[in-house]
C-alpha positions as CSV (number, residue, x, y, z in Angstrom):
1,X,95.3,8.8,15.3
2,X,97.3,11.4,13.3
3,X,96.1,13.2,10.1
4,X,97.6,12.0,7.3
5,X,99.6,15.3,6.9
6,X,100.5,15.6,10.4
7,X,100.3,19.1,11.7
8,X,103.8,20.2,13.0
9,X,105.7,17.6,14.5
10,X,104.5,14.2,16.1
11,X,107.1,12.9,18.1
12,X,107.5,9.3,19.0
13,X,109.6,7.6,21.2
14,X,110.9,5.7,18.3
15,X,110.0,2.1,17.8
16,X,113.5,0.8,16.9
17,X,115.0,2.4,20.2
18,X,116.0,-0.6,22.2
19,X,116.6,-1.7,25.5
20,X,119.4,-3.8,25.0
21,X,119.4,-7.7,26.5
22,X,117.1,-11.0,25.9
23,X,116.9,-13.4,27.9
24,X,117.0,-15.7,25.1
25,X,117.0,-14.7,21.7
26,X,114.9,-15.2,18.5
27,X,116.5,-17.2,15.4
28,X,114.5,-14.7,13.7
29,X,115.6,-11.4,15.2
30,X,118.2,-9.3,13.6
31,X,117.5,-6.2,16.0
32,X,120.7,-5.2,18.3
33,X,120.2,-7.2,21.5
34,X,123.0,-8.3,24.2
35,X,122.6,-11.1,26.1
36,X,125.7,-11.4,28.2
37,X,125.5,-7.2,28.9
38,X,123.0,-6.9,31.3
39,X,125.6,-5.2,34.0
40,X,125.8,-2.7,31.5
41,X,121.9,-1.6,32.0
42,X,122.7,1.7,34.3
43,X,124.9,3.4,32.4
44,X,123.0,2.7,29.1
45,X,119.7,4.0,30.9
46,X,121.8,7.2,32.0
47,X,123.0,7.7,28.6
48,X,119.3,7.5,27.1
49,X,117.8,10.0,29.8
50,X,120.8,12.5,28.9
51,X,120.0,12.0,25.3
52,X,116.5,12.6,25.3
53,X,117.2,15.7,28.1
54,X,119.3,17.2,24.8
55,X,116.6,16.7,22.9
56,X,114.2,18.5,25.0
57,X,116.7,21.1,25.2
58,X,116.9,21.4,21.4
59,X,113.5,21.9,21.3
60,X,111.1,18.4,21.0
61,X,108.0,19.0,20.5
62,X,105.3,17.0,22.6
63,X,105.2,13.8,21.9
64,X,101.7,12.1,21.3
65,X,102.8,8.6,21.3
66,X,105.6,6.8,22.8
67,X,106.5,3.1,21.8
68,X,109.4,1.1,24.2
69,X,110.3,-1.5,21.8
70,X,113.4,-3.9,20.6
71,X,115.4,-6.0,23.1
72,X,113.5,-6.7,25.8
73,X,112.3,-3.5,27.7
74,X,110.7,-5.5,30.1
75,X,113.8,-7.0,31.2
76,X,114.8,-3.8,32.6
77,X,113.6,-2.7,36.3
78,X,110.2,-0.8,36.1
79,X,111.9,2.2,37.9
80,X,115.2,2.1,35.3
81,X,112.6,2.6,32.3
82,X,110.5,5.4,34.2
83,X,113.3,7.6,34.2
84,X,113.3,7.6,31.0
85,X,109.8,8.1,30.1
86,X,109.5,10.4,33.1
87,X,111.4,13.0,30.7
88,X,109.2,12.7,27.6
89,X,107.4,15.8,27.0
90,X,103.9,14.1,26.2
91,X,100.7,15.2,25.4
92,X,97.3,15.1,27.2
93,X,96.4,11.3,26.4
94,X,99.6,10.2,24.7
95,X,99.5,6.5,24.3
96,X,102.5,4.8,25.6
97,X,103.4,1.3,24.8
98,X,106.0,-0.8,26.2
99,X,106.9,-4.4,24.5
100,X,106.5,-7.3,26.9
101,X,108.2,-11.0,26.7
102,X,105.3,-12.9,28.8
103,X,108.2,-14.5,30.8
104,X,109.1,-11.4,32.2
105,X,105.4,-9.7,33.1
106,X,104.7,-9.0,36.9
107,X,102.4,-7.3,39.0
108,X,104.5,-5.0,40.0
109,X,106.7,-4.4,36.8
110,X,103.2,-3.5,35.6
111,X,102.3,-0.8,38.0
112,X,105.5,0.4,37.9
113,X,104.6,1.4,34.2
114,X,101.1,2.5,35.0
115,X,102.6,4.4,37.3
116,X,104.9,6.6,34.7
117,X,102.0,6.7,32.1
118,X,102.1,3.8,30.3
119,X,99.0,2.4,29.1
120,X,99.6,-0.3,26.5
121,X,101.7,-3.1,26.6
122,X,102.7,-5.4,23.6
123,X,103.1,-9.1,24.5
124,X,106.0,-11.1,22.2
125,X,103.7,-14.4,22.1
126,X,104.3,-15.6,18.7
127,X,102.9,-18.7,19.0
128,X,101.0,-20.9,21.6
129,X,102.7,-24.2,20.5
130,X,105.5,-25.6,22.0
131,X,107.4,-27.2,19.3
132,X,106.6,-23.4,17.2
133,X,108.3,-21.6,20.0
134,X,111.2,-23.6,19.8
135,X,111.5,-23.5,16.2
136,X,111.2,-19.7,16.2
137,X,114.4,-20.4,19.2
138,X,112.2,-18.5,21.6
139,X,112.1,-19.8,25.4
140,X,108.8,-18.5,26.6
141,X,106.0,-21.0,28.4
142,X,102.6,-20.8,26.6
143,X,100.9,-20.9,29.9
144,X,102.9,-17.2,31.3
145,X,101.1,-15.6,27.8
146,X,97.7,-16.4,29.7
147,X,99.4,-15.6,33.0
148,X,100.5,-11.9,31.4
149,X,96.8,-11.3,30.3
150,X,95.7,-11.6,33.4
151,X,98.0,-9.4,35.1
152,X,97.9,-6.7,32.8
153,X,93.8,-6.8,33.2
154,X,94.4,-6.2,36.8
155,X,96.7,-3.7,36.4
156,X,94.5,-0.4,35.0
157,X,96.5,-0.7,31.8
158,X,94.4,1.1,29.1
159,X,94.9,-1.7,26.4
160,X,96.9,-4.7,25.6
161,X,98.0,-6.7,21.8
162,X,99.3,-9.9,21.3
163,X,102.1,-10.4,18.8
164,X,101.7,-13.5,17.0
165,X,104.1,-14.8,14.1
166,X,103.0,-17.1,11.6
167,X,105.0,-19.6,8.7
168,X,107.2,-21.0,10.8
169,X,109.3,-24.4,9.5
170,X,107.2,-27.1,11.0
171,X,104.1,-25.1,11.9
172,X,101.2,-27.1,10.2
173,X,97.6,-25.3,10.1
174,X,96.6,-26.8,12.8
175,X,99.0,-25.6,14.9
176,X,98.5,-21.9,13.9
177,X,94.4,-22.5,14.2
178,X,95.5,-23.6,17.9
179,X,97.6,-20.5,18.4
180,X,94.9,-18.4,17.3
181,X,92.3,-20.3,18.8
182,X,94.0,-19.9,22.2
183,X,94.9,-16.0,21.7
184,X,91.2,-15.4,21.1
185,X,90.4,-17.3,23.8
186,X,92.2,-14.2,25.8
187,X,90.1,-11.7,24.4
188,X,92.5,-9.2,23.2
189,X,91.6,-6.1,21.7
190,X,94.5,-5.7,19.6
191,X,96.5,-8.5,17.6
192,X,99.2,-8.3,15.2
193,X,100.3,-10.8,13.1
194,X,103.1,-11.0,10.8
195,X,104.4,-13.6,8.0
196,X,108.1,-14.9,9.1
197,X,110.3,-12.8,7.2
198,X,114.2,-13.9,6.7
199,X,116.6,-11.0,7.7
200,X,120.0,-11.2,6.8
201,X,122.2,-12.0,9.6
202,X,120.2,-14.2,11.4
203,X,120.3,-17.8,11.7
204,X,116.9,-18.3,10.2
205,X,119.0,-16.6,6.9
206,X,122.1,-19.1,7.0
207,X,119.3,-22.2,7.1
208,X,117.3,-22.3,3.9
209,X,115.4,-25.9,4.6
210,X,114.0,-23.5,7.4
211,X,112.7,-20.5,5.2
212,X,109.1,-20.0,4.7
213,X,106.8,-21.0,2.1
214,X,104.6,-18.1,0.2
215,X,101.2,-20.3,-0.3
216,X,101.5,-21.9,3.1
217,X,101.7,-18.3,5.0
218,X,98.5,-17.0,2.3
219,X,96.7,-19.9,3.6
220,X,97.6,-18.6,7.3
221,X,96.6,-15.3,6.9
222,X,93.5,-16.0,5.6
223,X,92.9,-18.3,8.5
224,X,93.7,-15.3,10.7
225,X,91.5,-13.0,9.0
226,X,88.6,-15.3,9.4
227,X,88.9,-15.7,13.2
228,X,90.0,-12.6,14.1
229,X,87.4,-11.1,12.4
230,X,84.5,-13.3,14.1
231,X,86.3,-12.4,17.1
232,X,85.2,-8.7,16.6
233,X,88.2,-7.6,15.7
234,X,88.7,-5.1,12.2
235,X,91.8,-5.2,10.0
236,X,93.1,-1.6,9.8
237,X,96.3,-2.7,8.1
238,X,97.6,-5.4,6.6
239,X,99.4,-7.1,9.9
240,X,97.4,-5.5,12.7
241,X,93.8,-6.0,13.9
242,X,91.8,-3.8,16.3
243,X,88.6,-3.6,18.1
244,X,87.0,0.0,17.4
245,X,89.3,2.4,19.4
246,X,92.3,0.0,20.3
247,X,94.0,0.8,17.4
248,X,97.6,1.7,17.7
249,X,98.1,5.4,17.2
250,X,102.2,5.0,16.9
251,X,101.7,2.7,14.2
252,X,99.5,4.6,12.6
253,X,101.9,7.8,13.2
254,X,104.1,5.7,11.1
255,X,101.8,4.8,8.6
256,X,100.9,8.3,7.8
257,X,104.8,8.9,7.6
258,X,104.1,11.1,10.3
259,X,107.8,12.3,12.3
260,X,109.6,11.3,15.5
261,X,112.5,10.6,17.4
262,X,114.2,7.6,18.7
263,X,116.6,7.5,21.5
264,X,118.9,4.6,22.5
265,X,121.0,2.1,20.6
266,X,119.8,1.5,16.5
267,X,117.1,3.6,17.2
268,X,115.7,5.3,13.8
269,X,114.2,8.5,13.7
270,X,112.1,10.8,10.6
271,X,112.0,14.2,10.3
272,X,110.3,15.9,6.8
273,X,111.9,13.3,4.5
274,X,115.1,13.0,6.3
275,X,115.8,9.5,8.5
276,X,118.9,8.4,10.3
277,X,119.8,6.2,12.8
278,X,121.9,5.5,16.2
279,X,124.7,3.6,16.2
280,X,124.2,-0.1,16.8
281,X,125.6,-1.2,20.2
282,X,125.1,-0.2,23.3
283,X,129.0,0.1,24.2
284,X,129.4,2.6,21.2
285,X,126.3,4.6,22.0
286,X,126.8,4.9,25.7
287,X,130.6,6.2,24.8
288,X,129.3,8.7,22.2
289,X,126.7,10.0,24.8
290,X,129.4,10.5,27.5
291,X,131.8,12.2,24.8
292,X,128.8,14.4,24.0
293,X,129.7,13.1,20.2
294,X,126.3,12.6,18.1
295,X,124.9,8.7,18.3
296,X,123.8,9.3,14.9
297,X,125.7,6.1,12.7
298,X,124.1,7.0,9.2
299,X,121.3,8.7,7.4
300,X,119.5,9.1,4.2
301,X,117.1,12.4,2.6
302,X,114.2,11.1,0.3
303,X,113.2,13.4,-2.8
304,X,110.0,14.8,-3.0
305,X,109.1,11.8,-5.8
306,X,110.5,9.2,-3.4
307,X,108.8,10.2,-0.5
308,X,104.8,10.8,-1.8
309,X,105.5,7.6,-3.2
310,X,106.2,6.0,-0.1
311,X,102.9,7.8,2.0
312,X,100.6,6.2,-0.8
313,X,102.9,3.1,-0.4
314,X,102.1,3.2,3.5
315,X,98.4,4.2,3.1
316,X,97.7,1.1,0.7
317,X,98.6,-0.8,3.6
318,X,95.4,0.8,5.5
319,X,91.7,0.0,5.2
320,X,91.6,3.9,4.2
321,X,93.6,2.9,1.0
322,X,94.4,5.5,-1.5
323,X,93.3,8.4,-3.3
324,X,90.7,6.9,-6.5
325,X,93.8,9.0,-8.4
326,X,96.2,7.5,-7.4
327,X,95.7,3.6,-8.8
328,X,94.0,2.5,-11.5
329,X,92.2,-0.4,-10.7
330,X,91.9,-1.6,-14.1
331,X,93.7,-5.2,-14.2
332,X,93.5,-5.4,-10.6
333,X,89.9,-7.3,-10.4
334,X,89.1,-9.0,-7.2
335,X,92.7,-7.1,-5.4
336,X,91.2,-3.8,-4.9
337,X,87.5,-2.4,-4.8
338,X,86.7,1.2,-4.8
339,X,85.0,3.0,-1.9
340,X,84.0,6.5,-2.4
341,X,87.2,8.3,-3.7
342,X,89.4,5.7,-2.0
343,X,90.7,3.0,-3.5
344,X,91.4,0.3,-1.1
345,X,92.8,-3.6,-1.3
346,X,90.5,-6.4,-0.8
347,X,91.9,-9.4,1.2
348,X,93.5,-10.6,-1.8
349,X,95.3,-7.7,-2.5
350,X,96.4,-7.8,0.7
351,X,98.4,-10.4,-0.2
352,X,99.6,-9.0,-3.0
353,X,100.2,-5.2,-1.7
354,X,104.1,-4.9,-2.7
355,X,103.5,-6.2,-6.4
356,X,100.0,-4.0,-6.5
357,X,102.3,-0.9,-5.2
358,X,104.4,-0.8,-8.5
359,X,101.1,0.5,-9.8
360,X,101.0,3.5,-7.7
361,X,101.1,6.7,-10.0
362,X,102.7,9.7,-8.2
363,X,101.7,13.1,-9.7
């Protein structure tokens, strides 16, 4: 992973870039998707690869991770997203990760990416429960999650993670332990797992009977921690769980508010302090692109206060914590411990990180 002052520039193929289109999409998800625009798909890919060619011509560094992320990439033809990636400066051993729904996963989607350098792909399973999935408004068959594992096993892919969400209205305990307990059963070497959270905009956000409940989603992630633990696999920040050297490095690129660049529709980017952000639809990028107007829709510079703050914010997330300096853990018994010159949370404080980050001190 990077150093936590990243030397030069780490460029990423931005997490927030999408491929627009779903096939069906989440109550939950607020990110810029098109369902009905499918038809659209070449000239949006053509607009992304002439992006990312100005880029390069600007000057982009190497990039030593790459993410494909929101939408659906894997709706899109193997060959449509390997033009893309195919003009990514990387580095030697860049990992490159592209988000999977398990309904779409094929044999040969799969060696189309192996065969443009991808390595690791992401699997949208959220949950392995029927009546979960459709309360989360997602359409995908429990049974294609344990199909997708075993194509991506046969497919040389370096490494795989399972995306699980947890809190969901109606989801009792039992169903999550059966979600996890199938997952495991799987064998991944990475899992993330993440609370429900209501976004604004969605349709989760305009039902409140539906929103979820703070003990019940503690109670979850301790559940989570337990197995996934006795499954061999370490918590290296809050959401996200790892077996020794499956760790995602882009994650932790952004954890170390390390830089990069994201191309396509809504797609943020982070350069020394400064982020911005493509315009939202694919319509109004593709037409900027062509125009050769910049995508950029809006952006905001962080002071030097504001942004150490937020790197100790980040690494308190991390099972490498914080500088001993930077937190007193006086008051906070049983939240943090103190390794070394680290301070670091305990599983409790885990679930407390955002209150127990108001007691960062910034010099």
């Amino acid at each position: 992973g990077p150093a936590p002052e990243p030397e030069g520039v780490s460029e990423a193929f931005g997490e927030s870039g999408h491929v627009p289109g779903r096939a069906k999409r989440g109550d939950y998800c607020a990110v810029a998707t098109r369902t009905d625009r499918m038809h659209h798909v070449d000239a949006y890919v053509d607009a992304v690869v002439v992006e990312v060619q100005r880029a390069v011509a600007a000057g982009m560094p190497v990039a030593t991770s790459v993410f494909v992320g929101g939408g659906t990439p894997s709706l899109l033809p193997g060959e449509q997203l390997g033009r893309i990636l195919d003009e990514i400066p990387r580095a030697a051993g860049a990992e490159m990760t592209v988000e999977c729904n398990p309904d779409t996963v094929t044999a040969e989607l799969l060696a189309s990416y192996v065969a443009h350098g991808v390595d690791r792909v992401s699997l949208g399973v959220q949950s392995m429960v029927p009546h979960v999935l459709a309360s989360l408004g997602r359409s995908h068959d429990p049974d294609n999650v344990i199909r997708s594992v075993e194509l991506v096993r046969r497919s040389g892919l370096r490494t795989f993670n399972l995306d699980l969400i947890y809190g969901v209205a109606g989801e009792t305990t039992d169903d999550w332990a059966r979600t996890l307990d199938a997952a495991l059963a799987l064998e991944p070497p990475h899992v993330s797992a993440y609370g429900l959270t209501v976004e604004a905009g969605t349709p989760l956000a305009d039902a409140p009977e539906r929103h979820p409940d703070d003990d019940d989603q503690a109670d979850k992630y301790e559940l989570a921690d337990d197995a996934l633990a006795s499954a061999g696999l370490a918590n290296y920040e809050i959401s996200n769980w790892a077996k020794p050297g499956h760790e995602c490095r882009h994650n932790l690129l952004y954890w170390a508010q390390g830089d990069y660049l994201g191309f396509g529709c809504a797609a943020h980017s982070h350069r020394a302090g400064r982020r911005w952000w493509n315009v939202r639809t694919p319509d109004r990028y593709v037409s900027l692109v062509g125009a050769h107007e910049p995508t950029e829709a809006a952006a905001e510079e962080l002071d030097a206060p504001t942004r150490r703050f937020e790197r100790l914010e980040l690494a308190l997330r991390t099972r490498d914590g914080v500088p001993a300096g930077a937190l007193d853990p006086a008051g906070l018994e049983g939240l943090v411990e103190t390794r070394g010159e680290r301070v670091v949370l305990t599983r409790a404080g885990r679930l407390l990180a955002n209150e127990i980050a108001l007691r960062l001190e910034v010099d």
